[in-house]
Structures are given as structure tokens and as C-alpha cells.
C-alpha positions in Angstrom: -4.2 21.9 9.1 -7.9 21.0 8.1 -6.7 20.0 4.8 -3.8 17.8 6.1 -6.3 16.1 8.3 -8.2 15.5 5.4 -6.1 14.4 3.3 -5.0 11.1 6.0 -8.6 10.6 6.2 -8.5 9.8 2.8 -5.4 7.4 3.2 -7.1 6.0 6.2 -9.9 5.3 4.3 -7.9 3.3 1.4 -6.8 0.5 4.0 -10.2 -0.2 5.1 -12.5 -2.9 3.6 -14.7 -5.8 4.4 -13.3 -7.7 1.4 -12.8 -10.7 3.2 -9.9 -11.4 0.4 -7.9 -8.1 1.1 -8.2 -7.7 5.3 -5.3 -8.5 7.2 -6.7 -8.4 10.3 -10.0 -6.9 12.1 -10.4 -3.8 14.4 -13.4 -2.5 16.7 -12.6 1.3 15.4 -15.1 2.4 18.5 -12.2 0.8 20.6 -9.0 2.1 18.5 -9.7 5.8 18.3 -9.8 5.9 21.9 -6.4 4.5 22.7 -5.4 8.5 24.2 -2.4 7.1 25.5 -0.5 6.1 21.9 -0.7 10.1 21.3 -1.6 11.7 24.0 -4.2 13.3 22.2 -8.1 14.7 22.4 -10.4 11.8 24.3 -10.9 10.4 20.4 -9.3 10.5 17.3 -9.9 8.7 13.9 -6.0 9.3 13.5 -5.3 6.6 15.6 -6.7 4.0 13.1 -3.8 5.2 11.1 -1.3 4.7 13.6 -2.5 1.3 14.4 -2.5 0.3 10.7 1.2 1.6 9.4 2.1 -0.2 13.2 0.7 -3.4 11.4 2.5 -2.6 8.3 5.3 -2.4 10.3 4.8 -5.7 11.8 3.9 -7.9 8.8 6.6 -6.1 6.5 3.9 -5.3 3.9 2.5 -1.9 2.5 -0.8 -1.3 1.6 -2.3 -3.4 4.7 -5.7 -2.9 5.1 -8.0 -3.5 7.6 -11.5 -5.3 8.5 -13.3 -2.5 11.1 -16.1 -3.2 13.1 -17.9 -0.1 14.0 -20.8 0.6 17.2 -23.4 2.8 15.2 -23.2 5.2 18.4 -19.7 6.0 17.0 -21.7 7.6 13.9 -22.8 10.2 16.4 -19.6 10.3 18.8 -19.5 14.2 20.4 -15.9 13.2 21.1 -14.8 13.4 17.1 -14.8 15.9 15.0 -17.9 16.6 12.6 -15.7 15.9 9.7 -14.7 12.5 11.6 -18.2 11.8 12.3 -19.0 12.6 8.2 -16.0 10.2 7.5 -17.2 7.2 9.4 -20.6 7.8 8.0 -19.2 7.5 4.3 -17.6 4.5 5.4 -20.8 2.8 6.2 -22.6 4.0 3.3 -20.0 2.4 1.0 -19.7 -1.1 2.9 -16.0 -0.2 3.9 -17.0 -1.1 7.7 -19.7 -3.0 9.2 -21.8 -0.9 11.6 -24.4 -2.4 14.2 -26.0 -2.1 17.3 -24.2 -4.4 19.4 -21.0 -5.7 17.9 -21.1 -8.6 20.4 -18.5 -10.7 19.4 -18.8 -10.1 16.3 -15.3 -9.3 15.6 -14.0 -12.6 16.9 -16.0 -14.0 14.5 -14.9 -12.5 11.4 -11.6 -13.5 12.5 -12.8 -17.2 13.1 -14.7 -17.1 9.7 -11.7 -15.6 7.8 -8.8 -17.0 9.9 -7.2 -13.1 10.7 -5.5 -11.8 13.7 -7.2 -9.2 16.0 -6.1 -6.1 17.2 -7.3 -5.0 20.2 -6.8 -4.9 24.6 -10.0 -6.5 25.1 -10.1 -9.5 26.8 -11.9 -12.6 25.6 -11.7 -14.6 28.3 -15.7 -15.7 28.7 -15.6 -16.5 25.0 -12.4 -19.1 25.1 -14.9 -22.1 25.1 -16.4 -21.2 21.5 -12.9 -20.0 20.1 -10.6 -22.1 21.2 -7.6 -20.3 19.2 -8.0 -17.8 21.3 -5.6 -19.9 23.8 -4.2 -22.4 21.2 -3.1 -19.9 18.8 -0.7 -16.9 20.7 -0.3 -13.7 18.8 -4.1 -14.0 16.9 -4.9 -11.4 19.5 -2.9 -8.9 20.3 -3.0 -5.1 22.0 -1.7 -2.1 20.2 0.5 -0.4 22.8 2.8 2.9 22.8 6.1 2.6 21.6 9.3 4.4 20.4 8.3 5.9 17.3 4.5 4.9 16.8 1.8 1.9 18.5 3.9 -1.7 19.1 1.7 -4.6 19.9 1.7 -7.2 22.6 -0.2 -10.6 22.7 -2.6 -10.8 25.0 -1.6 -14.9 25.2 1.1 -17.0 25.2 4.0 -14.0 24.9 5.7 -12.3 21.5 4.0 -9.5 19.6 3.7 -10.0 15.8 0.1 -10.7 14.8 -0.4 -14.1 13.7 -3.0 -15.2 10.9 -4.7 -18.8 11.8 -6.5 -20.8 8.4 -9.7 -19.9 7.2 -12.3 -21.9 9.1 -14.5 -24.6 7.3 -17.6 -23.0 8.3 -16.4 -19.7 6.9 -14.8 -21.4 3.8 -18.6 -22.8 3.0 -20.1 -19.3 3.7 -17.5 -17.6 1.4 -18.5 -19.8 -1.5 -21.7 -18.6 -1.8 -23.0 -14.8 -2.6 -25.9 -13.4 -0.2 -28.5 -11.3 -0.4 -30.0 -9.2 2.2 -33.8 -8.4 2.1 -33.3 -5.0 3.5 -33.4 -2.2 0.5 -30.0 -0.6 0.5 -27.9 -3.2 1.9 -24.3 -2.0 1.7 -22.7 -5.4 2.3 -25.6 -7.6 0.9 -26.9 -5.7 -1.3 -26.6 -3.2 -4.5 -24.2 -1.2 -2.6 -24.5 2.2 -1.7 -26.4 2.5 1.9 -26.2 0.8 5.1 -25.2 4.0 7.0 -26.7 6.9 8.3 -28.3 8.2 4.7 -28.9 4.7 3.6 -32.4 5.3 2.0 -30.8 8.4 -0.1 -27.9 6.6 -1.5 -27.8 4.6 -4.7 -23.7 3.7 -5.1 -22.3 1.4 -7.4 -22.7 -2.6 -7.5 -21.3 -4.5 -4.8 -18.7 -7.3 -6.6 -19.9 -10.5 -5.0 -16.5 -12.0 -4.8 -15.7 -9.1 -2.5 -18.6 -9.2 0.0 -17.7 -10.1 3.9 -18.4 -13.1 5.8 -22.4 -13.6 6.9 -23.5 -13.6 10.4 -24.3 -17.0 12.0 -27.3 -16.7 14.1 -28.4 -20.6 15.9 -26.5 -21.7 12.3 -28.4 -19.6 9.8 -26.7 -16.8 7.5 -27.5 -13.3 8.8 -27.0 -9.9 7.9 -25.0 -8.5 10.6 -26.3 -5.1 9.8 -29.8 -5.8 9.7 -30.2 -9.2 11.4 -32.2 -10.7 8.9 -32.3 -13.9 7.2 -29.7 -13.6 3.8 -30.9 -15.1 1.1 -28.9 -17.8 -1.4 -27.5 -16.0 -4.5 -26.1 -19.0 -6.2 -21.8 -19.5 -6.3 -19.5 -16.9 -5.7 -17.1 -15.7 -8.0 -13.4 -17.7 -8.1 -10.6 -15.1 -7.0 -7.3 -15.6 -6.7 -5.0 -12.8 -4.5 -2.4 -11.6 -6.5 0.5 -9.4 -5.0 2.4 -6.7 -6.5 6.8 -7.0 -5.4 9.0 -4.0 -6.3 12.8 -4.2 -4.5 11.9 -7.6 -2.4 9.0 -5.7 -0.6 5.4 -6.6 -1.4 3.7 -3.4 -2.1 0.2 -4.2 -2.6 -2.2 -7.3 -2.8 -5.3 -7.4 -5.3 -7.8 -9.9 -6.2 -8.4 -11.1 -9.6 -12.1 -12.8 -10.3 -13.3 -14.4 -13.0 -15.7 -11.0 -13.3 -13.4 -9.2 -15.5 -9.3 -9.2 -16.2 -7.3 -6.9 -14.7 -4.1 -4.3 -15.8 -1.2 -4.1 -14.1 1.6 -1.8 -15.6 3.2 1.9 -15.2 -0.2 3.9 -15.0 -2.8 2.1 -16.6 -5.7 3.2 -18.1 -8.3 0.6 -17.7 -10.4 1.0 -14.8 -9.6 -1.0 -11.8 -5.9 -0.9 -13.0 -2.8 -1.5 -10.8 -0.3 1.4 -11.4 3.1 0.7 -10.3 4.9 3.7 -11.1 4.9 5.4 -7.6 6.9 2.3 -7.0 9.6 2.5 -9.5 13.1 4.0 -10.2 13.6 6.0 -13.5 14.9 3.0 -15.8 12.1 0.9 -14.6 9.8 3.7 -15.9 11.3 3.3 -18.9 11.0 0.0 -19.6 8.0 -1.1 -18.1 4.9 0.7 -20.2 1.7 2.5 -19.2 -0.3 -0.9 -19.3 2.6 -3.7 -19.2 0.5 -7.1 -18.3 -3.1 -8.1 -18.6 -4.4 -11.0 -16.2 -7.7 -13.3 -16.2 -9.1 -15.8 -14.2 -10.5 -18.5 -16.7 -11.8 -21.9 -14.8 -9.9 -21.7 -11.6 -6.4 -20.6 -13.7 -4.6 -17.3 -13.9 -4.2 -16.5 -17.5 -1.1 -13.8 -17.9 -0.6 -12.0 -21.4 2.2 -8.8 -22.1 0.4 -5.8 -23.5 3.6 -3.8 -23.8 6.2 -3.2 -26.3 9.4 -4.5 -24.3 7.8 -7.8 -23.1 8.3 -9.9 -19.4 9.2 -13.2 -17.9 8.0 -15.9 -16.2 10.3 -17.6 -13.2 9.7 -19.5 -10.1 9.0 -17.7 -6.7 12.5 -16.8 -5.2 14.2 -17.7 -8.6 16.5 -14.9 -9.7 18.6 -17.5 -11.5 18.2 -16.1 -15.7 17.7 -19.5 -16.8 14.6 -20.0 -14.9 13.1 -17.1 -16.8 11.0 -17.6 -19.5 10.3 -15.0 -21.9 7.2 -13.4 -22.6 7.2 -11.5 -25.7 4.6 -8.8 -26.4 1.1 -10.1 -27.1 1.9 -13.7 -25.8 0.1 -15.6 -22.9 0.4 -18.1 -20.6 -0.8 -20.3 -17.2 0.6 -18.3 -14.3 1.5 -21.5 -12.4 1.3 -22.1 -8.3 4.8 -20.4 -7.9 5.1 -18.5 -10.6 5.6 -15.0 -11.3 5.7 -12.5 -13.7 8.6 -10.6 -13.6 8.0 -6.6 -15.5 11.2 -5.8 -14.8 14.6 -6.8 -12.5 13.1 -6.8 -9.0 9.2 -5.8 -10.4 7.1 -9.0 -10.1 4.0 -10.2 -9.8 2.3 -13.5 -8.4 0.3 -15.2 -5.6 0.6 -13.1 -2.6 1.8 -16.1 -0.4 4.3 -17.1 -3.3 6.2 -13.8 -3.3 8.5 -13.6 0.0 10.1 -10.7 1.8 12.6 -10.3 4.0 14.2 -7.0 2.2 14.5 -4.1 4.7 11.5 -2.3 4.6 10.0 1.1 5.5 6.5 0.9 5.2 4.0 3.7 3.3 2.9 5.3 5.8 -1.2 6.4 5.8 0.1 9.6 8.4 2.5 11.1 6.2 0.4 14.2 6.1 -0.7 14.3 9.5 0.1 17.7 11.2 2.6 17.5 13.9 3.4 13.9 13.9 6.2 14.6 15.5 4.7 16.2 18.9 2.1 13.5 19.4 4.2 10.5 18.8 6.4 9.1 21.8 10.0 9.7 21.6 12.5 6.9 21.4 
């Protein structure tokens, strides 16, 4: 059983990130791992993080959500989880997955101001509806994750209905995110080189930080801030152009990723280049076939998506929601070409790639779910 909790840790940890890009919406995890009702479990359980996530997934008809957690440092020393829990969160920190601090404040509602996501949670915001105003003009951008048949539902806290709602990227937080910042602290996991920020911060080195992936800075009386440390951040110069692209297989989208101008990415069977996107676990056996180990390369030159076929059976190019075969244009092996605005790539019949808010759903869906392993699932959750 230790190794099946283990192994959902790990999943857990896959859908969390402060890659303001990849979120989908943010989470107090000091609040979620205490909702004893969804499970009817021990007084607090990193489980439940999972729950709450696959009942987003659920939600937005997407797999691969991930989540932007705020986390109270006490939770780093919580007696009510387990010491492998406690280890987990601590990993977390060190790796800039979550942001950890003193007092989170409100703190949360501003990441979702900044970055225009939804928030899950059954606190109430009521003193704080003068400084977000959304918060009343906006119904469904909070909502609480409640028990229901089968796994957590959600309700919104204002204005009815229960599907979270994303709002638009604020212009305060559009300005912020095209800079990169630097915190002074040594260590910094979100400001910084990477590697540190939790609990062993001075012992950990980690790899680089990408700049186009670091979270929203702190406002403090208007000034940048390291939320961690609450210092001054300092001005690294432009960040990086991205672009969030979005993996479709069958009409669902099955993951988003962002491409920056830092290096190209390859998307394709199983590929081999680091930071690949491998599509297999997504594909029937003649799509296997067809669509090789590395299938499509992409760059981000000067604000445009450069596409070029790196296999030997080649790809298309058609508009979003095109499956009309004289809207496709070929792409034969070793060609390229501007990804336009609704374009995408299409690896094989039903296998495409684009902008994540070009590709649509609406097939019916059954999300990958991070509790798969969990040890009996089916005595905690609530029966329909």
C-alpha cells in the first residue's frame, strides 16, 4: 500500500506548477487536504489534492490539468500527514512546484487576479470584494469543492452554477509577466537558479529555472516582491515569448505545453529529445504505426510558431475544427511552415496539434485520473 501511495504522490506531483502559462486554476493545499468530508478519511490527506484536481478535469473536459498551490510553511511540518506526505510537500517547495510562505494572506486571490484563473476553495472573500471586484462580477471564478457521487463536485460560492470559470489576464499582471525577476535571496526557487526555497533550501542546487515559466511577483504598495522572501525583485530584462500549445487525440485535449523562443520542442510517438511530448500512451495501434518516435519539431522564431515533419510518413496543416480533406495541406517529411492563429497540425486522423484555445472539445470524455493507484478508492469515495 506504501508503494501505491507513492506512486499517486508522484502523479499528484505532475499537475502542480507555478508556471503561470500551464495553471488552470489555484489552490491553498493547507485548505484542500483537510476537506475530511469528500473521503471520510484521517484529519489530513495529500490525496485529496488529487481528488480535487481529476474533479477539475472533470469539470473543464481536459486531462493533464494542473494546478497553481499556495502552501502555509506550517503545512511543511503538519503532525496530521504522513512523514512521507510531509517529505513530498517539502520536495515541492525545493523545486518551485508551490509557493510556500508565512502568511498566504490573500495571496491566492491574487495570483488569480494576476493570471485571470479560477479558484478553488470554501473560503469566503467577502472583506476582500472591494479590491477584487470579480469576485462578485464574475460567478463561478470561485468555487467550493464539495462531495459528490463518485468523487469532489464544485459549487460557486456566487451567483449559482458550478463549473470554474477563467476571467482574462489582468493588465497589471500582463506587465509583470513580461518581465523576468530576480530575487536577492541565495536559493530562490521561484526567482532564482532554482533548486531551494523549501525546507533544505541552503543544501540544494537544482537545475535552472526557465524564465518564461516563473509565477507572477508579489505586489507590495506597487513594487515587485518575492512572495517567498518578501524582498524587493530585481529587473532581469524581457521575458521569453511563449506560445501554449495543446496536444488533441479523439476530440479530447490531452495535454497543454508551452513553446519559448529558448529552444524547439518534439512532439511525436516517444521522442527522444529532452523536453519531448510523447503521444503514444494516447494512441491506438495504427496510429502507432504511422506516426514515428519523433513526428514534428516546433520553434518559436519572432513571435511565430515555426512547424517542420521530422518523420518519414509526413502531416497536415488544416484550420481548427476543419475535418474537411481539402482544407488539409500536406506536409511532407523535412518541410516547414507558419503555424497560423487557427491552425493545426494534424499527425494523424484525429491526432493534432495547435493553440490550446484553437483546438475545441466537446467529445465524451473520461479524464486520466492522478488516483488510479490509490488503495481503496472505492471505500473512501461516496457512493452514487
Amino acid at each position: 500500500m506504501r508503494f501505491e501511495i507513492s506512486k499517486v504522490l508522484d502523479a499528484i506531483e505532475g499537475r502542480v506548477c507555478t508556471d503561470p502559462s500551464l495553471a488552470r486554476a489555484v489552490v491553498d493545499l493547507a485548505e484542500v487536504i483537510r476537506y475530511q468530508d469528500i473521503d471520510g478519511g484521517r484529519p489530513a490527506s495529500l490525496l485529496r489534492l488529487g481528488m480535487v484536481i481529476d474533479a477539475l478535469s472533470r469539470e473543464l473536459e481536459e486531462d493533464s490539468v494542473q494546478v497553481y498551490a499556495v502552501v502555509h510553511r506550517a503545512l511543511l511540518s503538519d503532525a496530521d500527514l504522513t512523514s512521507n506526505e510531509r517529505m513530498v510537500v517539502r520536495r515541492w517547495a525545493d523545486d518551485g512546484l508551490v509557493e510556500v510562505l508565512d502568511n498566504p494572506g490573500d495571496r491566492m486571490l491574487e495570483v488569480a487576479d494576476l493570471l485571470g484563473l479560477p479558484v478553488l476553495t470554501r473560503v469566503r472573500f467577502d472583506g476582500l470584494r472591494g479590491r477584487f471586484p470579480w469576485l462578485v462580477e464574475q460567478p463561478g471564478r470561485v468555487v467550493a469543492p464539495v462531495p459528490g457521487a463518485g468523487g469532489p463536485a464544485f459549487i460557486a460560492h456566487v451567483g449559482g452554477g458550478h463549473a470554474p470559470v477563467a476571467g482574462k489576464r489582468s493588465p497589471t499582471g500582463a506587465k509583470l509577466l513580461a518581465r523576468q525577476w530576480r530575487c536577492p535571496e541565495s536559493g530562490c526557487a521561484l526567482f532564482g537558479g532554482g533548486g531551494g526555497g523549501g525546507a533544505f533550501a541552503d543544501l540544494t542546487g537544482g537545475a535552472d529555472r526557465s524564465p518564461a515559466a516563473q509565477p507572477p511577483p508579489a505586489l507590495r504598495n506597487g513594487v515587485p516582491t518575492c512572495p517567498r522572501h518578501g524582498v524587493r525583485l530585481g529587473d532581469g530584462g524581457p521575458r521569453p515569448r511563449t506560445e501554449v500549445l495543446a496536444v488533441r487525440v479523439g476530440g479530447l485535449v490531452r495535454r497543454r505545453f508551452v513553446l519559448s523562443e529558448e529552444q524547439p520542442i518534439v512532439a511525436g510517438r516517444a521522442p527522444e529529445q529532452d523536453g519531448g511530448i510523447m503521444l503514444g500512451q494516447w494512441l491506438n495501434d495504427e496510429a502507432r504505426r504511422w506516426i514515428s518516435r519523433g513526428h514534428v519539431q516546433f520553434e518559436l522564431r519572432v513571435g511565430e510558431v515555426i512547424v517542420t515533419d521530422i518523420s518519414t510518413n509526413g502531416s497536415g496543416i488544416r484550420p481548427a475544427g476543419s475535418m474537411t480533406e481539402s482544407d488539409r495541406v500536406p506536409l511532407a517529411p523535412q518541410q516547414s511552415r507558419v503555424l497560423g492563429e487557427n491552425d493545426m497540425v494534424e499527425l494523424y486522423p484525429g491526432v493534432q496539434i495547435g493553440r490550446a484555445e484553437e483546438l475545441p472539445t466537446g467529445a465524451p470524455f473520461t479524464p486520466t485520473s492522478v488516483m488510479a493507484e490509490a488503495p481503496t478508492m472505492a471505500m473512501r469515495l461516496p457512493r452514487p
